[in-house]
PDB file with SEQRES, HELIX, SHEET and CRYST1 records, atoms N, CA, C and O in Angstrom:
SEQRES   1 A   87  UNK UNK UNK UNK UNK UNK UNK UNK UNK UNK UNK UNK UNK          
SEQRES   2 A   87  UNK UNK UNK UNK UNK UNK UNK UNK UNK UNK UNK UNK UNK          
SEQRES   3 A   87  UNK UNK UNK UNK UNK UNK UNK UNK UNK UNK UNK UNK UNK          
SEQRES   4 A   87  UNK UNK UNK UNK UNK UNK UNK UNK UNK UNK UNK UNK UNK          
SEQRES   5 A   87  UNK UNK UNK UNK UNK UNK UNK UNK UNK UNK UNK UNK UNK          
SEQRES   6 A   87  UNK UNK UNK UNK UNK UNK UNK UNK UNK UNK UNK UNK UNK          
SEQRES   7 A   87  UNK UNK UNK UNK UNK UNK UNK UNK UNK                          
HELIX    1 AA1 UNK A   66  UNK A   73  1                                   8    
HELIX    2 AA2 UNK A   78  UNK A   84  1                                   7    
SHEET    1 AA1 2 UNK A  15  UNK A  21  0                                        
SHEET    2 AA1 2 UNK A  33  UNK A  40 -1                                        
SHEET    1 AA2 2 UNK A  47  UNK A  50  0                                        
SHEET    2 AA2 2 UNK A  61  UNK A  64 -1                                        
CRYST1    1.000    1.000    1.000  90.00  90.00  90.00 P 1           1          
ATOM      1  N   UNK A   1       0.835  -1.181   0.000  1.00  0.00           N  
ATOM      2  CA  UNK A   1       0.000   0.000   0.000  1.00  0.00           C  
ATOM      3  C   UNK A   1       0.878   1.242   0.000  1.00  0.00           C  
ATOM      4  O   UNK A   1       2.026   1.219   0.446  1.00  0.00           O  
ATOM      5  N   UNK A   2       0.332   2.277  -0.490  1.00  0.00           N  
ATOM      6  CA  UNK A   2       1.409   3.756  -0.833  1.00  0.00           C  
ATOM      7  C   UNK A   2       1.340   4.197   0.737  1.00  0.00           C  
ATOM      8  O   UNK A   2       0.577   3.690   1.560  1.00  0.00           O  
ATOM      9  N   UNK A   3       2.182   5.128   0.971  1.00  0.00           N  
ATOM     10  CA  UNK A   3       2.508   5.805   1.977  1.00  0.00           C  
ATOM     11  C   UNK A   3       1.864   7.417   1.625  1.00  0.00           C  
ATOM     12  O   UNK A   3       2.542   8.415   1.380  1.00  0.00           O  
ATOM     13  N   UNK A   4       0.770   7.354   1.667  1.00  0.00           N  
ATOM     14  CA  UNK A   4       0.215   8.987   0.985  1.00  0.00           C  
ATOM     15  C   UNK A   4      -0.936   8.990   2.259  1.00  0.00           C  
ATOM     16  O   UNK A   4      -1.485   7.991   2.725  1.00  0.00           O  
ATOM     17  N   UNK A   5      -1.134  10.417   2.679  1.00  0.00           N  
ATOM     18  CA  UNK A   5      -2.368  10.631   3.350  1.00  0.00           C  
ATOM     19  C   UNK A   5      -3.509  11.287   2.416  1.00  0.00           C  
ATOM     20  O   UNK A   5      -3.390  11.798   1.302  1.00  0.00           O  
ATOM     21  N   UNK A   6      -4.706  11.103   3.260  1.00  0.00           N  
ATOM     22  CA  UNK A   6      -5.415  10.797   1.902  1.00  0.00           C  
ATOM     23  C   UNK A   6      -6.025  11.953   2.127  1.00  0.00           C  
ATOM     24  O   UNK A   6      -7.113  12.074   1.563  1.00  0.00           O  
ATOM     25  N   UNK A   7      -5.494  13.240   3.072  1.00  0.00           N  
ATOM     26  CA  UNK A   7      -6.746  14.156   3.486  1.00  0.00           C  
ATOM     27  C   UNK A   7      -5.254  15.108   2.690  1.00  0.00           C  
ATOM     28  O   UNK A   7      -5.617  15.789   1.731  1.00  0.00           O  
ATOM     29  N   UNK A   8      -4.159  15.164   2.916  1.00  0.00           N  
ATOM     30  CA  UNK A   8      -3.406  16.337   2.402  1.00  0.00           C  
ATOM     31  C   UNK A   8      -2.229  15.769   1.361  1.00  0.00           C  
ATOM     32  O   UNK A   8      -1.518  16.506   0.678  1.00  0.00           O  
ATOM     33  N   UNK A   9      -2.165  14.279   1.375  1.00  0.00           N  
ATOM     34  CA  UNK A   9      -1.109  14.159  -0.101  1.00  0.00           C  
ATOM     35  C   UNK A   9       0.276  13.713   0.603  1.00  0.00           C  
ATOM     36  O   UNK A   9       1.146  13.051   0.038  1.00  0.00           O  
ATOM     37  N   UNK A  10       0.328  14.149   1.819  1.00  0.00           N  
ATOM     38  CA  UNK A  10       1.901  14.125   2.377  1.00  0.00           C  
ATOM     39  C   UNK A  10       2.225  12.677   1.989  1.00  0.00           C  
ATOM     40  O   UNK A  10       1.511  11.675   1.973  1.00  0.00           O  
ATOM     41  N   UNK A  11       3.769  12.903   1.623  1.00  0.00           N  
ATOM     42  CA  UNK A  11       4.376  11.506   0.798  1.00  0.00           C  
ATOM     43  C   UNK A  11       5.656  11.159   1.347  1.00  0.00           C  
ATOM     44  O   UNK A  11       6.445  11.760   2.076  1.00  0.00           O  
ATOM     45  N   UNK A  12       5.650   9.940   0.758  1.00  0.00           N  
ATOM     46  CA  UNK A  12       8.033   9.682   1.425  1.00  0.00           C  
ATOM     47  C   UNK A  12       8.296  10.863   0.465  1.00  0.00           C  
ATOM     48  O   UNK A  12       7.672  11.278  -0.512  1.00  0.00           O  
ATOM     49  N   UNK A  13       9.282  11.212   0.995  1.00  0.00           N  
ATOM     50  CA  UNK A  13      10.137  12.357   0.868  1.00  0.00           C  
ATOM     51  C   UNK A  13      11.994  12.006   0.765  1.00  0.00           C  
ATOM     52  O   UNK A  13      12.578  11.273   1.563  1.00  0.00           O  
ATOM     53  N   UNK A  14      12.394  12.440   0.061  1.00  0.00           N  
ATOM     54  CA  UNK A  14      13.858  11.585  -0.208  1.00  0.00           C  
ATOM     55  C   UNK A  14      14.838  13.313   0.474  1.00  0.00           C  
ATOM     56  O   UNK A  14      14.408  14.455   0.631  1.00  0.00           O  
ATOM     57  N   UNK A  15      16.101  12.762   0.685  1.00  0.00           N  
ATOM     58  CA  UNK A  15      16.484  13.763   1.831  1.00  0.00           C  
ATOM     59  C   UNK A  15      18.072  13.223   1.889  1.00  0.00           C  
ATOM     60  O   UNK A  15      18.383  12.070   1.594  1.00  0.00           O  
ATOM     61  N   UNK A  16      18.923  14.147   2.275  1.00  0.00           N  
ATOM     62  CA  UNK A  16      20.438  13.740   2.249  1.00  0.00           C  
ATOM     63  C   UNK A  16      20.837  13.433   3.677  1.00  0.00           C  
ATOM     64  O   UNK A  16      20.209  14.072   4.521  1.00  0.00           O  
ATOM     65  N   UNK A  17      21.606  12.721   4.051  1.00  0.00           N  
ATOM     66  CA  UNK A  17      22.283  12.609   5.140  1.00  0.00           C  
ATOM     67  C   UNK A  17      23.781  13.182   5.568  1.00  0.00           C  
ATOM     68  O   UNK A  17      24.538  12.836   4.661  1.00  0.00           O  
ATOM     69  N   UNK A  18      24.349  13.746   6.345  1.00  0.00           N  
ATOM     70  CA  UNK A  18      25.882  13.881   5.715  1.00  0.00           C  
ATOM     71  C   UNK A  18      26.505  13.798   6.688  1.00  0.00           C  
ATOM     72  O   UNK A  18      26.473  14.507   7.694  1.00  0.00           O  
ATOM     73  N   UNK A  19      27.459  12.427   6.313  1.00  0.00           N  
ATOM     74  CA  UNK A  19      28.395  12.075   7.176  1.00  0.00           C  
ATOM     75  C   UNK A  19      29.709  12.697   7.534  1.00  0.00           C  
ATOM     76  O   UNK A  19      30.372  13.318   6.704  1.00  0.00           O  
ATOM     77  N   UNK A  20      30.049  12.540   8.678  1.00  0.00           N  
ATOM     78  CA  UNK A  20      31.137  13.819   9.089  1.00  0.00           C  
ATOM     79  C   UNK A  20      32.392  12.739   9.847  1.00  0.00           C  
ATOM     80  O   UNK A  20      32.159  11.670  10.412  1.00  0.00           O  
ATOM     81  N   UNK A  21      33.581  13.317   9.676  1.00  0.00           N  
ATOM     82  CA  UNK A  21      34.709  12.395  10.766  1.00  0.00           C  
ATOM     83  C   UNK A  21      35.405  13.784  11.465  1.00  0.00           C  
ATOM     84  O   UNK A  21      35.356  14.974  11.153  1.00  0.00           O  
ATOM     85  N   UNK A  22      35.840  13.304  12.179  1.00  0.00           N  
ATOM     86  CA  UNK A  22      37.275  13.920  12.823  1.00  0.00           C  
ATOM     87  C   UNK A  22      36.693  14.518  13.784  1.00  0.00           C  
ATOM     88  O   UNK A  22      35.489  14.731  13.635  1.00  0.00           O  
ATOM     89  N   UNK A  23      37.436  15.027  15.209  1.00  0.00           N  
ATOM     90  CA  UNK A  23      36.926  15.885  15.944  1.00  0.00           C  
ATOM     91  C   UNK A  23      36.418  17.322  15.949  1.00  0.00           C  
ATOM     92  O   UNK A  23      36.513  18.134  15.029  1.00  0.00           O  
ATOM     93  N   UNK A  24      35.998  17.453  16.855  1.00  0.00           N  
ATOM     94  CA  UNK A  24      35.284  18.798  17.025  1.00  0.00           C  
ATOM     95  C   UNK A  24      36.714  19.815  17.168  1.00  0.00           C  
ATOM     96  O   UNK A  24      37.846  19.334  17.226  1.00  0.00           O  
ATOM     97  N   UNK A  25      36.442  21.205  17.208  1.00  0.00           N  
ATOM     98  CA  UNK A  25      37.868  22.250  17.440  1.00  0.00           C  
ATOM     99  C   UNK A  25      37.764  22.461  18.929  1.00  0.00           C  
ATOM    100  O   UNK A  25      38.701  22.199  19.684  1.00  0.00           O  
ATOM    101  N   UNK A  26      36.677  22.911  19.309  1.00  0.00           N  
ATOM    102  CA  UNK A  26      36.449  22.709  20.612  1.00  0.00           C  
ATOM    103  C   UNK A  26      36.544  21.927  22.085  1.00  0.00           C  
ATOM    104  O   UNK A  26      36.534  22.072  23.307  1.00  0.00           O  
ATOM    105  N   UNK A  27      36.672  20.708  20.662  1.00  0.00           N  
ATOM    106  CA  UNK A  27      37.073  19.407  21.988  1.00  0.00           C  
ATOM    107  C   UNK A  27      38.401  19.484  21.843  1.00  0.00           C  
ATOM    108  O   UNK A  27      38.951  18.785  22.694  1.00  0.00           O  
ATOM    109  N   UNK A  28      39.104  19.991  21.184  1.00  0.00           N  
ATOM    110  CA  UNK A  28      40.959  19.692  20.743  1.00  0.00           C  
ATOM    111  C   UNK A  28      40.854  19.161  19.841  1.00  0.00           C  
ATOM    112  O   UNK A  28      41.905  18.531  19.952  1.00  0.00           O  
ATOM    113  N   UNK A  29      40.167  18.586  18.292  1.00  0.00           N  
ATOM    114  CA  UNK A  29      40.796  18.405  17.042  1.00  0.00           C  
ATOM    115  C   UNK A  29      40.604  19.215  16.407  1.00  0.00           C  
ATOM    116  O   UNK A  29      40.242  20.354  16.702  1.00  0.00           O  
ATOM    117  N   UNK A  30      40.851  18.683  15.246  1.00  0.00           N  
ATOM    118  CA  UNK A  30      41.168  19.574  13.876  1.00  0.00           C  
ATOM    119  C   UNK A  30      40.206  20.318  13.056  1.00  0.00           C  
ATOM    120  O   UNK A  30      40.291  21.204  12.205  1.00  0.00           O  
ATOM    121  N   UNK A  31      39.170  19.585  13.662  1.00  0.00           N  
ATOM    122  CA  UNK A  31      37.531  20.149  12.967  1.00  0.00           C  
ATOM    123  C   UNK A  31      37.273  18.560  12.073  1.00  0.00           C  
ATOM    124  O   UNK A  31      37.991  17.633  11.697  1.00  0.00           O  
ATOM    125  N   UNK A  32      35.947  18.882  12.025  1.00  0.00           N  
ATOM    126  CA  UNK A  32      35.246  18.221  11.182  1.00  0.00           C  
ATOM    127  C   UNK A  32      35.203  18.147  10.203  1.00  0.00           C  
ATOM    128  O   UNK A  32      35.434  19.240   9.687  1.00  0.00           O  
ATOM    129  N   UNK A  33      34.856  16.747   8.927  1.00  0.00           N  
ATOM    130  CA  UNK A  33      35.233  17.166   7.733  1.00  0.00           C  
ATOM    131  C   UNK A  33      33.660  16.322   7.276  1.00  0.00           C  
ATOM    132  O   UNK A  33      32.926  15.665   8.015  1.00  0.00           O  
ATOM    133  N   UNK A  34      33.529  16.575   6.068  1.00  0.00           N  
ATOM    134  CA  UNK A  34      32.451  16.064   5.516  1.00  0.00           C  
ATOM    135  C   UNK A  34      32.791  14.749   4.891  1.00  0.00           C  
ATOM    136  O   UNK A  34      33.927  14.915   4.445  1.00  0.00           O  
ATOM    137  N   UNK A  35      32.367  13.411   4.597  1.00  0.00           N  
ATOM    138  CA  UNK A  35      32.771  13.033   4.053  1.00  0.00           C  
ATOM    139  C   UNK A  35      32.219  11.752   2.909  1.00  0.00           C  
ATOM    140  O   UNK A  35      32.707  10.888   2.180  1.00  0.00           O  
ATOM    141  N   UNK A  36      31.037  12.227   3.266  1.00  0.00           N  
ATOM    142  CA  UNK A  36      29.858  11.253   1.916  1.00  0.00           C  
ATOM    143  C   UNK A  36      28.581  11.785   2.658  1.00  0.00           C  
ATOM    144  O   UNK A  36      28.193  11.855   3.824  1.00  0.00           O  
ATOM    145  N   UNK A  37      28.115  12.128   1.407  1.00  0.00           N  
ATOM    146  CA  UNK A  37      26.390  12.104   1.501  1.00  0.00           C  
ATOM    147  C   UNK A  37      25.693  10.968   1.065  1.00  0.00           C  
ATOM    148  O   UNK A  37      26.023  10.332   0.064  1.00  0.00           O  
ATOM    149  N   UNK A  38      24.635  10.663   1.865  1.00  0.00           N  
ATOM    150  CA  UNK A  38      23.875   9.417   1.993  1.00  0.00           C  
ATOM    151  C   UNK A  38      22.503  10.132   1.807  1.00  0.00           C  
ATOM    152  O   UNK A  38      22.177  11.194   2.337  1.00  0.00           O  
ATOM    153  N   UNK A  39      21.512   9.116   0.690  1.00  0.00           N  
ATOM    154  CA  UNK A  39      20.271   9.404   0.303  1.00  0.00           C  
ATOM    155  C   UNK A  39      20.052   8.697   1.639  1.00  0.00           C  
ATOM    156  O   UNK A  39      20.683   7.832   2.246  1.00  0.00           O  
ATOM    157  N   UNK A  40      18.577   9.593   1.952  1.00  0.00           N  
ATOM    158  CA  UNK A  40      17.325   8.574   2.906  1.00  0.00           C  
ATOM    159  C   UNK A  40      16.305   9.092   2.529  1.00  0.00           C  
ATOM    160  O   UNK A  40      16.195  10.117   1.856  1.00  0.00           O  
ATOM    161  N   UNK A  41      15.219   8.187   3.079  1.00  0.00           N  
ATOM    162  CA  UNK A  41      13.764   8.479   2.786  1.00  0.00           C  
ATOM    163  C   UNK A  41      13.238   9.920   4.294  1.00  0.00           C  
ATOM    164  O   UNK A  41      13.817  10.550   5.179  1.00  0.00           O  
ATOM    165  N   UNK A  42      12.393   9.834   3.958  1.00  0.00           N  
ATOM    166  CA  UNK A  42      11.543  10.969   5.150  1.00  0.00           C  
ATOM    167  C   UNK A  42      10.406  10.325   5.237  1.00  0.00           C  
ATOM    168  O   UNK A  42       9.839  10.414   4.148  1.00  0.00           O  
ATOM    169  N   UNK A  43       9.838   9.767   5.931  1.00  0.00           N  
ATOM    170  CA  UNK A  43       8.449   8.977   5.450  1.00  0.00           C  
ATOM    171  C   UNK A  43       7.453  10.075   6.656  1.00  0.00           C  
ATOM    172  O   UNK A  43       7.864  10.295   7.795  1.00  0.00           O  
ATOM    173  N   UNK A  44       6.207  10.616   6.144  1.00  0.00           N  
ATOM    174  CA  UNK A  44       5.408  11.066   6.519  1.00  0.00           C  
ATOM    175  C   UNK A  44       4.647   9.948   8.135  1.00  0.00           C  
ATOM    176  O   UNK A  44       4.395   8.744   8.123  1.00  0.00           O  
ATOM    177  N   UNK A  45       4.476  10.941   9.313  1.00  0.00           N  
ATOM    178  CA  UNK A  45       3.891  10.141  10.495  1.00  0.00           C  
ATOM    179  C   UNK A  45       2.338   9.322   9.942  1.00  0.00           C  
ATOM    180  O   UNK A  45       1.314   9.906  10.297  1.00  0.00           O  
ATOM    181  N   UNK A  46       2.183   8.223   9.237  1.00  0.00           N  
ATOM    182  CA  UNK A  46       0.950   7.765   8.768  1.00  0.00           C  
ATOM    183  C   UNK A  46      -0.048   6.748  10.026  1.00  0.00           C  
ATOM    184  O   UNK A  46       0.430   5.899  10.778  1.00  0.00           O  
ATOM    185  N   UNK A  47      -1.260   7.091   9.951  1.00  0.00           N  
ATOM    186  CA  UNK A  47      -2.110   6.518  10.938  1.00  0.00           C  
ATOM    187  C   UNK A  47      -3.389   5.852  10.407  1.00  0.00           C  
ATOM    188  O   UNK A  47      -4.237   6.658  10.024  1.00  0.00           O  
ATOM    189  N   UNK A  48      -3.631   4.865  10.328  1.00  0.00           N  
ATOM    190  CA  UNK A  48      -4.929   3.949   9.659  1.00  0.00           C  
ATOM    191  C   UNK A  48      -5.760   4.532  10.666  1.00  0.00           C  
ATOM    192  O   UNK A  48      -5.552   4.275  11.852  1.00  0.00           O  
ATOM    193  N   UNK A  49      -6.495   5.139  10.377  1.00  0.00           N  
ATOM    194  CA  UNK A  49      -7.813   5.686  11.244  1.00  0.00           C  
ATOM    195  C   UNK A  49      -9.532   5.253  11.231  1.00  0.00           C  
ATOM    196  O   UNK A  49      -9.844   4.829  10.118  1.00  0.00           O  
ATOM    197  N   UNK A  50     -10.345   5.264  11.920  1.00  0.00           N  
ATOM    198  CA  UNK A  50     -11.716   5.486  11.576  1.00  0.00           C  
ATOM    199  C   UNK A  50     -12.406   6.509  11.889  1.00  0.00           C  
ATOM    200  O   UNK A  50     -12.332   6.787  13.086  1.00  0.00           O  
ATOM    201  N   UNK A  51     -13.197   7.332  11.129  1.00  0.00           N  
ATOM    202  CA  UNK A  51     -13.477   8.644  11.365  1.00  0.00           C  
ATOM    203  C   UNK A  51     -14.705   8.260  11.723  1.00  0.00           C  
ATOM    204  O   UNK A  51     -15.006   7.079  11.550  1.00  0.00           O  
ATOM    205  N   UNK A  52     -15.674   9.190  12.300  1.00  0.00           N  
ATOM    206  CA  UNK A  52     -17.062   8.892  12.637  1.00  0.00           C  
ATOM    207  C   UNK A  52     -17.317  10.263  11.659  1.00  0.00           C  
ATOM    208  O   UNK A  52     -16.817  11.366  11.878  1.00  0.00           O  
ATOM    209  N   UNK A  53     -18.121   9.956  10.647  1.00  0.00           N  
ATOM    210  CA  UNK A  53     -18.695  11.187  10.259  1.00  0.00           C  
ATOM    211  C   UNK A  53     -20.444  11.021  11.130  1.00  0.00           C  
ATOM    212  O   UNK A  53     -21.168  10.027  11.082  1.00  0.00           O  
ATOM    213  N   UNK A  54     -20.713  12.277  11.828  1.00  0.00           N  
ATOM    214  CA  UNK A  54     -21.955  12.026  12.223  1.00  0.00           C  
ATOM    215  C   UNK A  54     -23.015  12.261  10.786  1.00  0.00           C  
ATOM    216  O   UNK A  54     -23.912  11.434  10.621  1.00  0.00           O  
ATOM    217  N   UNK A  55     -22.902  13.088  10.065  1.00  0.00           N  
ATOM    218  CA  UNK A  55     -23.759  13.613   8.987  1.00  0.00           C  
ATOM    219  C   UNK A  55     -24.297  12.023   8.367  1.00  0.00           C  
ATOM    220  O   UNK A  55     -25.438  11.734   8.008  1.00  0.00           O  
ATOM    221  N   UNK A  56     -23.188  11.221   8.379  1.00  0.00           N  
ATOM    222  CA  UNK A  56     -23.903   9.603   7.650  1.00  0.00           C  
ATOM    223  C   UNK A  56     -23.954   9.098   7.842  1.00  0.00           C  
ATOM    224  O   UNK A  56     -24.308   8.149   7.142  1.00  0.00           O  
ATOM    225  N   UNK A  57     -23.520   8.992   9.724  1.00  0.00           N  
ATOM    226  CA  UNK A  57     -24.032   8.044  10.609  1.00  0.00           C  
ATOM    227  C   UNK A  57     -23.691   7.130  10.571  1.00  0.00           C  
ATOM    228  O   UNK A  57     -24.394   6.200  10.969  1.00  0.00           O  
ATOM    229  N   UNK A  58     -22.077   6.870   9.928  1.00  0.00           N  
ATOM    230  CA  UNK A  58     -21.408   5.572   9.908  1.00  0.00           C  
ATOM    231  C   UNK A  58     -20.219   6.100  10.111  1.00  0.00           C  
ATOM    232  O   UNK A  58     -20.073   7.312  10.273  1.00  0.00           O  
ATOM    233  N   UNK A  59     -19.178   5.196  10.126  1.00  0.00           N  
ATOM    234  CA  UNK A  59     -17.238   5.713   9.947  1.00  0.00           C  
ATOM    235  C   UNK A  59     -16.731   5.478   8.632  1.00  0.00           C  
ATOM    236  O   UNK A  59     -17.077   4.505   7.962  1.00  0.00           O  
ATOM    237  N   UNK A  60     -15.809   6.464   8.193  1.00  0.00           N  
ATOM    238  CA  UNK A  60     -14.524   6.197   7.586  1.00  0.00           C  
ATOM    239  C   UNK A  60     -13.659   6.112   7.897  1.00  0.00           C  
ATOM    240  O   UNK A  60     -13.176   6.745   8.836  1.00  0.00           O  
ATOM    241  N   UNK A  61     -12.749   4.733   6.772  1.00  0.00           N  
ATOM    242  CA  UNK A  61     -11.804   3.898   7.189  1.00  0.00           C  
ATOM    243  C   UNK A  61     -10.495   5.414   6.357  1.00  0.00           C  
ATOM    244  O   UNK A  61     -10.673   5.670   5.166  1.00  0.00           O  
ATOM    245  N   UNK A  62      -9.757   5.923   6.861  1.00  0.00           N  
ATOM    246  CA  UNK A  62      -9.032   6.451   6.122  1.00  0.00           C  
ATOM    247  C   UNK A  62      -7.280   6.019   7.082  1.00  0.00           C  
ATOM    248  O   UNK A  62      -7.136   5.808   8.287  1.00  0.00           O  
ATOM    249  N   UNK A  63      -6.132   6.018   5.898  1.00  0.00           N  
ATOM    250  CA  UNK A  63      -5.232   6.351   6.151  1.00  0.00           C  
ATOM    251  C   UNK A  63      -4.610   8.067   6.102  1.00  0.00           C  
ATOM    252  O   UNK A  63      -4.585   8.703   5.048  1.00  0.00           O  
ATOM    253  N   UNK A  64      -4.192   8.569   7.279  1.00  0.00           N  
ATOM    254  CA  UNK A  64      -4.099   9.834   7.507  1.00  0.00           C  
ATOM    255  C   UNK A  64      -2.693   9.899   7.816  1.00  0.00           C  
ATOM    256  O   UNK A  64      -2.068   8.846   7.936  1.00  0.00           O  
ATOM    257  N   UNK A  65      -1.968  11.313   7.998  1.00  0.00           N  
ATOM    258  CA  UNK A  65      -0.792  11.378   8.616  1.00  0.00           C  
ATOM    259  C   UNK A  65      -1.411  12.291  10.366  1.00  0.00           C  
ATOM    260  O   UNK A  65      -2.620  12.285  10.595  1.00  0.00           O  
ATOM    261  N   UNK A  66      -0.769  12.741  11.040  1.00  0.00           N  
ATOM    262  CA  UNK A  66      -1.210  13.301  12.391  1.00  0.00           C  
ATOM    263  C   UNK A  66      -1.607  14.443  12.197  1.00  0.00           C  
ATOM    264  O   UNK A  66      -2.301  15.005  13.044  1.00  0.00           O  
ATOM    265  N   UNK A  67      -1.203  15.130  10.864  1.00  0.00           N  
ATOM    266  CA  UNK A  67      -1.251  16.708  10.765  1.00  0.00           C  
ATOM    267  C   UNK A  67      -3.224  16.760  10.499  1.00  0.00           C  
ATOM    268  O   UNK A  67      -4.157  17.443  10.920  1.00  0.00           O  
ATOM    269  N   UNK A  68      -3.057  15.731   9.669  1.00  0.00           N  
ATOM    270  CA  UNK A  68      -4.674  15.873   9.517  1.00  0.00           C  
ATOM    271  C   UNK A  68      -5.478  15.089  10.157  1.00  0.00           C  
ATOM    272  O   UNK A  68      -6.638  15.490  10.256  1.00  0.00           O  
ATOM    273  N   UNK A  69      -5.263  14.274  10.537  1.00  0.00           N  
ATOM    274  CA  UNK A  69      -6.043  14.033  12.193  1.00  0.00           C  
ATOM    275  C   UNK A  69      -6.350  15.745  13.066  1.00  0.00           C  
ATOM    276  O   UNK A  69      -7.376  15.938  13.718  1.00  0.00           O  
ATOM    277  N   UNK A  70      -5.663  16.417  12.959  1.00  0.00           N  
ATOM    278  CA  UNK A  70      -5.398  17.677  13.807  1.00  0.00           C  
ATOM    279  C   UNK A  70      -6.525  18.594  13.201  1.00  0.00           C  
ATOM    280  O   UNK A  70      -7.346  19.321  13.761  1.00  0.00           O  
ATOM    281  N   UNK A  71      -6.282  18.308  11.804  1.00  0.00           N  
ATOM    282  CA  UNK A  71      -7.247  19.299  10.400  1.00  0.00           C  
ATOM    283  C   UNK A  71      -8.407  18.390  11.281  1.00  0.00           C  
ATOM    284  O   UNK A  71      -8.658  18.622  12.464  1.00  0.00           O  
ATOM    285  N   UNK A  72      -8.769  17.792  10.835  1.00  0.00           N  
ATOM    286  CA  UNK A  72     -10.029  16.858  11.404  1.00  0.00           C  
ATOM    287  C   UNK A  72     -10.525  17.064  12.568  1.00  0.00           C  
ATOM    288  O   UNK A  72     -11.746  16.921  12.629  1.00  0.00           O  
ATOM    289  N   UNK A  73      -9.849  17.428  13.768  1.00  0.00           N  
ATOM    290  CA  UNK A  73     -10.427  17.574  15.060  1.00  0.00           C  
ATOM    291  C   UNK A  73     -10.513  18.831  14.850  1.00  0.00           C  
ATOM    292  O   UNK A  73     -11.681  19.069  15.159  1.00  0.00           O  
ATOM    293  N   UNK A  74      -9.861  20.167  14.400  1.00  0.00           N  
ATOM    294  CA  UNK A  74     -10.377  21.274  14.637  1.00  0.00           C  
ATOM    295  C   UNK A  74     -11.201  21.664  14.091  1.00  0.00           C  
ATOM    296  O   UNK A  74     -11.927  22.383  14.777  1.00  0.00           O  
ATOM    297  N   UNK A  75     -11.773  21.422  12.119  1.00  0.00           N  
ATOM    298  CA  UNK A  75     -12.491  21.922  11.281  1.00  0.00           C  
ATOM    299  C   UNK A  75     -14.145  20.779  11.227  1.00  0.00           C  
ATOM    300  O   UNK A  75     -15.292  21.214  11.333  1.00  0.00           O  
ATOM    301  N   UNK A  76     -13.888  19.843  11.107  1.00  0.00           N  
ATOM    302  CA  UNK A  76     -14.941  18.735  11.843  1.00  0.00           C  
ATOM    303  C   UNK A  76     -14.296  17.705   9.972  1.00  0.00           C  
ATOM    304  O   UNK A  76     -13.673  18.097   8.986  1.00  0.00           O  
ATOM    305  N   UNK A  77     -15.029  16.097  10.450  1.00  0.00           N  
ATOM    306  CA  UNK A  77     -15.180  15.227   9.531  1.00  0.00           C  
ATOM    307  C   UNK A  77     -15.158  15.385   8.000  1.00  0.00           C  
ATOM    308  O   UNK A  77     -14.349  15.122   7.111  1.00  0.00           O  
ATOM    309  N   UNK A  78     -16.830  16.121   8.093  1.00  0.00           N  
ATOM    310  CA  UNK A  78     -17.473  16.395   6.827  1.00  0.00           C  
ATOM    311  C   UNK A  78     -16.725  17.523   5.709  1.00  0.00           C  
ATOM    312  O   UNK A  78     -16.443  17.406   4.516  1.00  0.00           O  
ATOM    313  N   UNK A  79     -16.538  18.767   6.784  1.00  0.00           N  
ATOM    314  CA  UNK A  79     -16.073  19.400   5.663  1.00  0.00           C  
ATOM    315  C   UNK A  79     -14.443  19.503   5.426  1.00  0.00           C  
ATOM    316  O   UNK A  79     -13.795  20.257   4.700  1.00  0.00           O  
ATOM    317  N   UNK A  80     -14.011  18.381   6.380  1.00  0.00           N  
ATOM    318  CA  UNK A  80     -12.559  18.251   5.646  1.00  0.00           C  
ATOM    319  C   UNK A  80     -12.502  17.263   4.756  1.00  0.00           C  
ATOM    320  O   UNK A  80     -11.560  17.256   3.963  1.00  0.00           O  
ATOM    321  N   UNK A  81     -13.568  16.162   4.708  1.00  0.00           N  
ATOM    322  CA  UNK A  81     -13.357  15.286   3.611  1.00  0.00           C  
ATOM    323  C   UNK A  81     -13.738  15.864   2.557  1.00  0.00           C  
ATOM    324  O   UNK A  81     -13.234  15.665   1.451  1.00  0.00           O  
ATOM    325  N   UNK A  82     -14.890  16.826   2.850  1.00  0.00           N  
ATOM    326  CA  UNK A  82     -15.713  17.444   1.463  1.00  0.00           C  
ATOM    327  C   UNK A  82     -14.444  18.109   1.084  1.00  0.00           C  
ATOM    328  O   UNK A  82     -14.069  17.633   0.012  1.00  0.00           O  
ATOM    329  N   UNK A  83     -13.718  18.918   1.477  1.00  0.00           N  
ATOM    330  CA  UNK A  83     -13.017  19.830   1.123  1.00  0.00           C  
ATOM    331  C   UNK A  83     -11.016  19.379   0.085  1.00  0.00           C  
ATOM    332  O   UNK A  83     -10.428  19.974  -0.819  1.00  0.00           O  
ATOM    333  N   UNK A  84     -10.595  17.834   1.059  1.00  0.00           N  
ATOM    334  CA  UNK A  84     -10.304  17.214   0.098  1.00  0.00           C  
ATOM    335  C   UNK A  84     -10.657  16.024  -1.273  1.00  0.00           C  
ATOM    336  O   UNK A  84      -9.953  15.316  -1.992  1.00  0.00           O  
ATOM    337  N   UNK A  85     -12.315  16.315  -1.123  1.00  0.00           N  
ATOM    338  CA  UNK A  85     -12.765  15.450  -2.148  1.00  0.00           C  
ATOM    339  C   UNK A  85     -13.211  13.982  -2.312  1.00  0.00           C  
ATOM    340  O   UNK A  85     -13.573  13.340  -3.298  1.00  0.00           O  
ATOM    341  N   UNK A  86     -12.985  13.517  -0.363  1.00  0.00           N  
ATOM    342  CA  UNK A  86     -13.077  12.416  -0.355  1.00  0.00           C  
ATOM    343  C   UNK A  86     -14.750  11.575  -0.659  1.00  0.00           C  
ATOM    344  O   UNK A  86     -15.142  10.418  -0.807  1.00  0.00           O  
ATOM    345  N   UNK A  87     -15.368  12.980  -0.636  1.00  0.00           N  
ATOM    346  CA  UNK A  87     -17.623  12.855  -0.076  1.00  0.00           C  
ATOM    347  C   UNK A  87     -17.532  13.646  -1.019  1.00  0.00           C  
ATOM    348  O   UNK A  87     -18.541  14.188  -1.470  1.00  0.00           O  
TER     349      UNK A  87                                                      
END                                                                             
């Protein structure tokens, strides 16, 4: 199954890492040096949820990330699904 929330789109996200050697100047070495960048993913906080919409008097099954769980508790059910298209 994709890693997408289904109320705002948030997706894996690809992102650099960057590896460093040598000591700090502060601790007594020479400084730090850079010394390979490493791809990684970012994967969005995702949550299999059930929503209660009261308007239809049943639940939706949605996969969400937390941000819109948040959209959802402050704006209500209906018109955040209406509003991303899900109703």
């Amino acid at each position: 199954m994709s890693r997408i929330c289904s109320i705002r789109g948030s997706h894996v996200r690809s992102g650099g890492r960057i590896h460093r050697s040598g000591l700090a100047k502060k601790k007594g070495g020479i400084g730090r040096h850079v010394t390979k960048v490493v791809k990684r993913k970012v994967s969005p906080n995702l949550q299999n949820k059930r929503i209660w919409v009261p308007e239809f008097g049943h639940y939706v099954r949605l996969k969400l990330s937390c941000k819109a769980i948040k959209t959802i508790t402050k704006n209500g059910a209906l018109n955040t699904l209406m509003k991303a298209g899900l109703v």
